[in-house]
KETI-451702 format. One record per residue (C-alpha): x, y, z. Coordinates in steps of 0.05 Angstrom, whole numbers, padded with zeros to 5 digits, always signed. Layout:
BEGIN
XYZ...
//
This chain:
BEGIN
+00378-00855-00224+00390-00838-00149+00337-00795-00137+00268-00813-00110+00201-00759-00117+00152-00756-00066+00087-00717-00078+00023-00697-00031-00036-00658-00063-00072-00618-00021-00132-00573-00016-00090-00515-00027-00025-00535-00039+00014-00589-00076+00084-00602-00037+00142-00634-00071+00199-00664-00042+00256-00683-00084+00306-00736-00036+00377-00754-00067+00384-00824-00039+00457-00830-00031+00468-00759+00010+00400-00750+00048+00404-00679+00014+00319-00658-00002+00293-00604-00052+00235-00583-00041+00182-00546-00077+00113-00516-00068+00063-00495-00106-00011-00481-00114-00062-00539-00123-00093-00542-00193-00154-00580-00170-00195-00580-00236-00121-00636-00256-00085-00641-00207-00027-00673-00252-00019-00602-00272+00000-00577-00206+00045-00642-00187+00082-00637-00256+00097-00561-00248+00121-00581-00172+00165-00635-00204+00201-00596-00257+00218-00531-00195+00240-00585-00154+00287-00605-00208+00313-00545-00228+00321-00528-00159+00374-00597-00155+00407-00581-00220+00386-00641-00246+00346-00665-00307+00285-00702-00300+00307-00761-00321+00342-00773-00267+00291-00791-00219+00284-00854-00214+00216-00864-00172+00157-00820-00158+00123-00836-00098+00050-00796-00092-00002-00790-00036-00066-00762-00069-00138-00738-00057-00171-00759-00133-00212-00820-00101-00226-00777-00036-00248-00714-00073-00299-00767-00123-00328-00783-00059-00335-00716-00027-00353-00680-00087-00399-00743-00119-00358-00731-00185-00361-00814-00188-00375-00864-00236-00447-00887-00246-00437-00960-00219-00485-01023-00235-00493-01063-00180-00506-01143-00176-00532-01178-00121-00561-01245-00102-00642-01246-00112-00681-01210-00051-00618-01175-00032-00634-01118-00079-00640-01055-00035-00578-01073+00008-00550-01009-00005-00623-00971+00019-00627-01016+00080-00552-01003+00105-00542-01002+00183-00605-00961+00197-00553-00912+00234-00575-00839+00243-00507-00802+00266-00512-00738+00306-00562-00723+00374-00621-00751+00397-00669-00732+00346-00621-00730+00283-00664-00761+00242-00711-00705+00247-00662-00653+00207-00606-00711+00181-00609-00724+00100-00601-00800+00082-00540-00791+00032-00560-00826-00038-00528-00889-00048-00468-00895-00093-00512-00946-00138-00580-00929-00152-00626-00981-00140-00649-00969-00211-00580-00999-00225-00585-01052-00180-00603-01127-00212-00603-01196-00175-00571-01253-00196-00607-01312-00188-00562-01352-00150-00534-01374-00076-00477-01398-00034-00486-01426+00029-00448-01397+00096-00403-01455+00087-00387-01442+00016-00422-01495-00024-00473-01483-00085-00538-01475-00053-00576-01458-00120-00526-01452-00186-00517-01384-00228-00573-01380-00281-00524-01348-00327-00572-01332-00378-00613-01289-00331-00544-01251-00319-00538-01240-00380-00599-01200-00397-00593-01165-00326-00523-01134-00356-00543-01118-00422-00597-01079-00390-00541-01035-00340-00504-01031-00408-00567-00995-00438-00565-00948-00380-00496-00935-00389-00465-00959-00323-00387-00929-00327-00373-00990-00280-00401-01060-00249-00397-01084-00170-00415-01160-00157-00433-01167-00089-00467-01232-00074-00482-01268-00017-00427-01308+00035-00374-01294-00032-00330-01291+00023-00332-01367+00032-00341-01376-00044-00317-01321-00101-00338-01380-00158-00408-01344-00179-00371-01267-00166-00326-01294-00220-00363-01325-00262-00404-01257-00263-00350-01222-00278-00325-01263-00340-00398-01250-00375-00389-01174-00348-00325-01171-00401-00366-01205-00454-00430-01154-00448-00405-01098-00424-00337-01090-00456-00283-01036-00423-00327-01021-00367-00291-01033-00295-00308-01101-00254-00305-01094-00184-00328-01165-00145-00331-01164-00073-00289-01223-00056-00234-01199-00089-00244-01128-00058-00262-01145+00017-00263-01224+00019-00299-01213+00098-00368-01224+00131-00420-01174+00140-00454-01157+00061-00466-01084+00075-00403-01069+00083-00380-01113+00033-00423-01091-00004-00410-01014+00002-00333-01018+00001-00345-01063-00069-00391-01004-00105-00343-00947-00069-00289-00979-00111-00323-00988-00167-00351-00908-00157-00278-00883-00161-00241-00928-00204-00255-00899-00271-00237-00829-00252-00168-00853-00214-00154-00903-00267-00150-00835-00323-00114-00795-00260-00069-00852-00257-00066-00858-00348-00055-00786-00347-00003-00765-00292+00031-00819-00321+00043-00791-00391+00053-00733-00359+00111-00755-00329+00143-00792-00388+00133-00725-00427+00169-00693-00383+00229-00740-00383+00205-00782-00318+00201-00854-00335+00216-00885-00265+00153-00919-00237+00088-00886-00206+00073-00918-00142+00014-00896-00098+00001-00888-00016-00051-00931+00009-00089-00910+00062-00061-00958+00112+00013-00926+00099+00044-00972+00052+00049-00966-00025+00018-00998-00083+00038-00997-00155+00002-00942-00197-00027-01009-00231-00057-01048-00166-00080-00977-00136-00125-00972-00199-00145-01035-00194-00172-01027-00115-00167-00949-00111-00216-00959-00043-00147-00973-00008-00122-00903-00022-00189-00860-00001-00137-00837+00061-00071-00831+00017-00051-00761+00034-00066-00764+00113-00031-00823+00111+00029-00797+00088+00038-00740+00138+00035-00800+00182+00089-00832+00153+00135-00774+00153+00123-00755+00225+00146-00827+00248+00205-00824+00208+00216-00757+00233+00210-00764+00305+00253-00830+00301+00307-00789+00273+00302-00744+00345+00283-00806+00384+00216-00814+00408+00171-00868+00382+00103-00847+00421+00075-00790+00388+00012-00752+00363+00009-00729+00299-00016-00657+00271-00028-00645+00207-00062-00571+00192-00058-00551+00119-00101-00499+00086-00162-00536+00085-00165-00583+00137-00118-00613+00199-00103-00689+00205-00091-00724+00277-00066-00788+00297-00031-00828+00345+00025-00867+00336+00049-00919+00392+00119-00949+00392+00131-00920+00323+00073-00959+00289+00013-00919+00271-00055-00944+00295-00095-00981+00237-00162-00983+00236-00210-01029+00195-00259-00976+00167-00246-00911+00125-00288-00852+00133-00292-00798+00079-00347-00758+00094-00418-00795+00101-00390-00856+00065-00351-00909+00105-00326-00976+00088-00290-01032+00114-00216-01012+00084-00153-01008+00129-00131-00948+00135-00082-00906+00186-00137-00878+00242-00139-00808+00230-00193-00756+00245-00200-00692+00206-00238-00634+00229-00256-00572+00179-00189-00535+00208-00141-00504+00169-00106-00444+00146-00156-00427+00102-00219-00443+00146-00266-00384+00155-00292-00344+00211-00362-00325+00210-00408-00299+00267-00478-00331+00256-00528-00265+00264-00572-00318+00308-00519-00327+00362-00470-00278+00358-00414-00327+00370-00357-00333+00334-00344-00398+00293-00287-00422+00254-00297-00472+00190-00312-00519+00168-00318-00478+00108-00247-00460+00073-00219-00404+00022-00188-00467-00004-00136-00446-00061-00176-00400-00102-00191-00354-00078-00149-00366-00006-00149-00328+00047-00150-00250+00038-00083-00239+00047-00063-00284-00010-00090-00221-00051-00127-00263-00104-00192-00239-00093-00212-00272-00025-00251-00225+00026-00274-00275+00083-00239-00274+00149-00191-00335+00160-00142-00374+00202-00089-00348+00158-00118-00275+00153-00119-00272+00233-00048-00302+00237-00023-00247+00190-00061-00197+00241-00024-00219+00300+00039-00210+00267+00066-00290+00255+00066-00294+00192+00130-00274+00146+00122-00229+00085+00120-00275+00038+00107-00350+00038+00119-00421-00007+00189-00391-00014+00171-00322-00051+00106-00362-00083+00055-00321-00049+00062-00242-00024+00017-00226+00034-00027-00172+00039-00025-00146+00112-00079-00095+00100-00128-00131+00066-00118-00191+00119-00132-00133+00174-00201-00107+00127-00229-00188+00139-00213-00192+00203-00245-00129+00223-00312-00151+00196-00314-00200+00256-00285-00148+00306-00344-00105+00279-00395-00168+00284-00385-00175+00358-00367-00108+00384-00296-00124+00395-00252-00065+00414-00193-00086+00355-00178-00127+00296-00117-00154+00341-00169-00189+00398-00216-00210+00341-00156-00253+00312-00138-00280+00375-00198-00300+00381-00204-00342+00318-00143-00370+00332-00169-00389+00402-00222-00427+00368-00183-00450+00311-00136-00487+00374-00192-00516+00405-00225-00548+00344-00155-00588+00332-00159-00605+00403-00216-00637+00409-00196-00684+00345-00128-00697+00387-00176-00723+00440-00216-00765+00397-00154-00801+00378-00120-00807+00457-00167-00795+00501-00223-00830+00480-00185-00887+00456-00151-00893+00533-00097-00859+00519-00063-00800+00561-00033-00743+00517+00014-00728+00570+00037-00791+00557+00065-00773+00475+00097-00721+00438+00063-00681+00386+00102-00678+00314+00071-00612+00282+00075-00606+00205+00027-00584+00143+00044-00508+00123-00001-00484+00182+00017-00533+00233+00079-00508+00256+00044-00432+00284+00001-00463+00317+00042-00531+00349+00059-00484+00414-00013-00477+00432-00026-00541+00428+00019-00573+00459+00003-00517+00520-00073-00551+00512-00062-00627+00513+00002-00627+00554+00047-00670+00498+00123-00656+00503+00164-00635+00472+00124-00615+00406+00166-00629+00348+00172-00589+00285+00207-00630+00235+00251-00609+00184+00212-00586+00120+00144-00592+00161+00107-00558+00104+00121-00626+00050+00129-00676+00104+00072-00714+00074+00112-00718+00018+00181-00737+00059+00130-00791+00080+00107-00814+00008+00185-00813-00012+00211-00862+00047+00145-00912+00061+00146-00978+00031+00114-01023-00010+00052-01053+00021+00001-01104+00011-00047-01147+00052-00100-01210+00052-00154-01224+00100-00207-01282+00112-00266-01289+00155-00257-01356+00190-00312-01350+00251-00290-01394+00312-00299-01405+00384-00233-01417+00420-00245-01482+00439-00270-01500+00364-00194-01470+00337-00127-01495+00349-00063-01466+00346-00038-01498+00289-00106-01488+00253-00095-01411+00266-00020-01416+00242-00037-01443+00173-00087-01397+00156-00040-01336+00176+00013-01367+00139-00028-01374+00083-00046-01300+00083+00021-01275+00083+00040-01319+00029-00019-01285-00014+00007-01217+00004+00080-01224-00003+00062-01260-00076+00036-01188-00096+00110-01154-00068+00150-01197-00104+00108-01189-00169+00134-01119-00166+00212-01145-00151+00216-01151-00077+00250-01213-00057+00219-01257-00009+00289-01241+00035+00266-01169+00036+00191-01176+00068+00165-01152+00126+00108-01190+00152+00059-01169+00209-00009-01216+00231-00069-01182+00259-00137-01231+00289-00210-01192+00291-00228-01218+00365-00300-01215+00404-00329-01249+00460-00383-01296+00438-00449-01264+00426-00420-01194+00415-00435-01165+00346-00370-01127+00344-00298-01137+00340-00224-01106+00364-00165-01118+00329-00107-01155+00352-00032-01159+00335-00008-01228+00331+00059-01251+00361+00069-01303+00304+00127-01338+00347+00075-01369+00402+00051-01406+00340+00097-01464+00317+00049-01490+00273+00051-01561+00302+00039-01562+00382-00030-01554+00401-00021-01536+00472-00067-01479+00468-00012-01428+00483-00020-01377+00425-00098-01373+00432-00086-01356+00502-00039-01308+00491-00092-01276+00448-00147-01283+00491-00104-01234+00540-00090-01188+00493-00159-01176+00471-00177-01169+00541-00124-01124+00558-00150-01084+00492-00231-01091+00514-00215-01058+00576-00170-01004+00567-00233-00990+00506-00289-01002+00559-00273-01011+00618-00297-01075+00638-00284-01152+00612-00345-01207+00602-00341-01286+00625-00364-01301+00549-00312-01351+00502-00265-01302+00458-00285-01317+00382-00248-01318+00318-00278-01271+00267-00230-01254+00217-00150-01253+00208-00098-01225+00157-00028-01217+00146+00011-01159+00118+00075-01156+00079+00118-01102+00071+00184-01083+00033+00245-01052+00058+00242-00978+00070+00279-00939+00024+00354-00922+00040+00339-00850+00044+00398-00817+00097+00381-00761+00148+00405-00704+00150+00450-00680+00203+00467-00602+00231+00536-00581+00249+00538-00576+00327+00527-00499+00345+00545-00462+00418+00476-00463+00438+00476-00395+00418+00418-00379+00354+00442-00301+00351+00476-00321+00274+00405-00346+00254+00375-00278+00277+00343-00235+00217+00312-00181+00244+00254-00168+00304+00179-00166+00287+00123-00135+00334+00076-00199+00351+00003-00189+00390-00001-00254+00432-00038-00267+00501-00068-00204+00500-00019-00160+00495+00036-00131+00449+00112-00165+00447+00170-00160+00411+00198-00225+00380+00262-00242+00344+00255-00275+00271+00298-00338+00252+00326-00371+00192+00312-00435+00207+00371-00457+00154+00426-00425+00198+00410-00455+00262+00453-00505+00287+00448-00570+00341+00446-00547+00398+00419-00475+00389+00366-00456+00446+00316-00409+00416+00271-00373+00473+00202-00344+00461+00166-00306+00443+00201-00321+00374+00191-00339+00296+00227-00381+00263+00219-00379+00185+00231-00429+00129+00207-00441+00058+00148-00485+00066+00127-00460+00139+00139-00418+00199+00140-00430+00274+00120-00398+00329+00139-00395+00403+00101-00376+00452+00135-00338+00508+00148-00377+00567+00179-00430+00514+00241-00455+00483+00258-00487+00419+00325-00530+00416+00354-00555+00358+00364-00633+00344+00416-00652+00304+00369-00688+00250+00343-00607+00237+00279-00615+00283+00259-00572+00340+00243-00592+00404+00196-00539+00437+00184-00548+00515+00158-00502+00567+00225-00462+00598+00202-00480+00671
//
């Protein structure tokens, strides 16, 4: 069984990509999202993408899949109803929360509070306490418990999070409470906070133990179901699932702490784009992901992705490492509307989504979109998703007129250029969020484009933030899934260990990081990756003393030996975090750097997947040519040439204005542009000048 499956579910679409790992040859298929199961829509994918390789299903030996069921439990509250324990006088931890009002001054005013995932009704105390330095303050009064639980059981709690006190230090009472959880309240889903997210701070521990136990049922049956699925359909090669830091996890473990996979399908597009733009050789880059519903950005530096300690999915955040990406409401499928109070135009966050989709899908959709307004200005081919979807021109040109109409626009053809002006601006400012406001220059990167909508609109944006050359990978349309298909396996362990510098040592620090990474490689070679094959990585939480927050910090684990204790890897640290503090803030403090937490990470060997590689061309993209198409772009009417992107050749220099057209997406240049052709199959656009 040579072949490996990777599989991102979208809002609108599910991509498949089906990699033969001895030729680097890729299948891919696309099809619509089936979001009432989405096993539906990956299992139809999995079968085209087989037939399209002449191959049985059998033969595929893993399936490798980036999903949205935990996100969409969150965003749509289609959760679990959780039973929460916590220690006595701790009860409304989940009503007290950070008292943090986002938004303006004033938010409060007009901002609703967001229920909590457990309802205090839910909620019971455990009468019980561990001291900040782990010991038994007052013992478990396990008969208490035990009434407490029978009375969640009468309320018919799908699932339990424990969440007591400093469990961080101690986990003995969590699991303890979780042993009398199986006895009374038999099947239901345990979820205990030092198991979960063994760190300081009980809010967040707190919330990031109930947000797993919110989701878990619902991904465990995803998880049961795609499963069968599968084997039904001749599969029997293992399931493995993206966490949201980039690496994978069993189908088992992932359903056992399904809050590590709230950012699976973002981080996958991630993923792909490194691999991709190592293939054409750069290794700073920001990444673009605009799909139908939504576009992802990040920022990759030296071909490792950023990774951030908390995971936002709409109002809910918890501590949860996870790739940092920001989403705005921009996609292909994103609606324009012109608010009668203003008269301006907007675009999104609301979305068309899959059903109905955009007008010119034809299935019944009427509102204005991204995709309806690309249609309008002419960059859009006839047909998309390789012959899946036919597009209506004419009803596209009917939705966009109703905002040429709205604001007294003199055609349909400045109307769409005008939500496609604001479409490019949105997805700007998210690129900035993740560069500029971070301290980083965008001048400084190159932008990899991909989604099914990313590519049309890569040119503009690389125009806006100045990144060069923007890359359009091959297959941009399923790199998400090109990502699932060559990531690794992935797991991690953390501890809270709170020290001044001059309290630590270096050899102190060294045996606590080696005793993380031999908890997370124990995990990797559970699931048959020798110890020979691991990949290990150390990361310190650093402050100065007194501060109440922390930055992250790699750790070069060579400065520590593990038996001098000359002070030489805590310095090293203390530089880095300043280095880190000021490129964040701009200024440094006097104060002692602190110890808060560190963890280790293990990964397995990336896959052996090959790239591709074109035949070297003349330059010369005339054989690629299929035919002209009239375009409206910068205000005024042009005439482009249309591509097949699967006859170009390395080399070939394609000059804008232009379109170049593929199954999964199409590309647009913008005149006063070039595309060249790598010889992995990317393009490379840059300004001609």
């Amino acid at each position: 069984m040579r072949y490996r499956l990777g599989v991102d579910v979208g809002g609108t679409f599910t991509d498949i990509l089906l990699i033969d790992e001895e030729t680097g040859q890729t299948f891919r298929a696309k099809t619509p999202s089936t979001p009432h199961d989405q096993s539906i829509g990956v299992v139809a994918g999995m079968r085209k993408a087989a037939a399209e390789a002449g191959i049985d299903p059998s033969q595929i030996g893993q399936v490798l899949h980036g999903t949205t069921v935990a996100t969409n439990a969150i965003l749509e509250g289609k959760g679990a109803r959780v039973g929460l324990v916590t220690t006595r006088g701790f009860r409304q931890v989940l009503q007290i929360a950070r008292s943090f009002v986002p938004g303006g001054l004033a938010g409060w005013i007009i901002w609703p509070k967001p229920e909590p995932l457990a309802a205090l009704e839910n909620t019971i105390e455990a009468i019980e306490r561990i001291g900040a330095d782990g010991s038994v303050v007052t013992p478990l009064d396990e008969d208490d418990i035990r009434e407490g639980l029978r009375r969640l059981r009468s309320r018919g709690v799908e699932a339990l999070a424990v969440s007591l006190i400093n469990s961080y230090v101690n986990g003995a009472h969590e699991r303890r409470i979780a042993e009398i959880a199986a006895e009374e309240l038999p099947g239901v889903p345990v979820s205990v906070s030092s198991s979960v997210l063994p760190e300081l701070r009980e809010y967040e521990r707190t919330i990031t133990t109930v947000a797993n136990g919110y989701v878990q049922p619902q991904v465990a049956r995803y998880m049961e179901g795609l499963t069968a699925k599968f084997a039904d359909g001749g599969v029997d090669g293992g399931l493995y699932i993206l966490r949201s830091d980039g690496g994978l996890a069993s189908a088992t473990v992932a359903a056992r702490n399904p809050v590590s996979m709230l950012l699976s399908g973002p981080a996958g597009g991630v993923s792909g784009a490194i691999w991709a733009a190592n293939q054409a050789g750069f290794r700073d880059l920001l990444t673009f992901d605009m799909g139908g519903t939504s576009t992802d950005v990040a920022l990759v530096q030296d071909g490792t992705a950023r990774i951030g300690r908390e995971t936002k999915v709409g109002d809910l955040t918890v501590r949860a490492a996870s790739v940092d990406v920001r989403t705005v409401g921009a996609g292909g499928g994103s609606i324009a509307h012109v608010p009668e109070l203003t008269r301006a135009l907007r675009v999104g966050p609301q979305s068309a989504g899959a059903e109905p989709g955009p007008a010119a899908y034809g299935a019944g959709g009427t509102d204005p979109t991204v995709t309806d307004a690309n249609v309008v200005l002419g960059y859009l081919p006839a047909e998309l998703a390789g012959g899946e979807i036919t597009l209506d021109r004419e009803a596209a040109r009917q939705a966009v007129a109703t905002v040429a109409e709205a604001m007294g626009l003199p055609s349909v053809e400045a109307a769409a250029q005008g939500i496609i002006d604001i479409v490019n601006e949105n997805m700007f400012g998210a690129i900035r969020l993740v560069s500029v406001q971070q301290g980083f220059d965008p001048r400084d990167f190159a932008l990899v484009a991909f989604g099914g909508a990313g590519p049309l609109h890569a040119n503009a944006l690389g125009r806006l933030t100045g990144a060069w050359p923007v890359i359009i990978p091959p297959s941009p349309g399923v790199l998400c899934a090109y990502g699932d298909a060559t990531t690794s396996l992935r797991d991690e362990a953390a501890r809270t260990y709170i020290r001044r510098f001059s309290e630590l040592t270096d050899a102190e620090l060294h045996g606590i990081l080696t005793e993380l990474a031999e908890s997370a490689a124990a995990t990797l070679e559970a699931e048959g990756v020798p110890r020979t094959d691991h990949t290990v990585t150390y990361q310190v939480d650093l402050r100065y003393h007194g501060q109440g927050f922390e930055i992250p910090v790699p750790v070069d684990i060579g400065v520590f030996d593990g038996k001098s204790d000359d002070g030489a890897g805590l310095a090293a640290l203390g530089k880095a975090f300043d280095a880190a503090h000021e490129q964040l803030f701009s200024f440094l403090l006097s104060n002692e750097h602190e110890l808060v937490s560190a963890r280790a990470a293990v990964s397995g060997p990336r896959p052996n997947v090959l790239a591709a590689r074109l035949p070297e061309g003349d330059g010369d993209p005339s054989a690629a040519v299929t035919g002209t198409t009239r375009l409206y772009v910068e205000g005024a009417e042009a005439e482009a040439k249309v591509y097949d992107r699967t006859l170009l050749r390395a080399g070939d220099v394609i000059p804008g204005p232009a379109i170049v057209t593929e199954m999964d997406s199409t590309t647009l240049v913008l005149p006063g542009h070039a595309a060249t052709v790598h010889v992995g199959g990317s393009l490379l656009i840059r300004p001609e000048a």
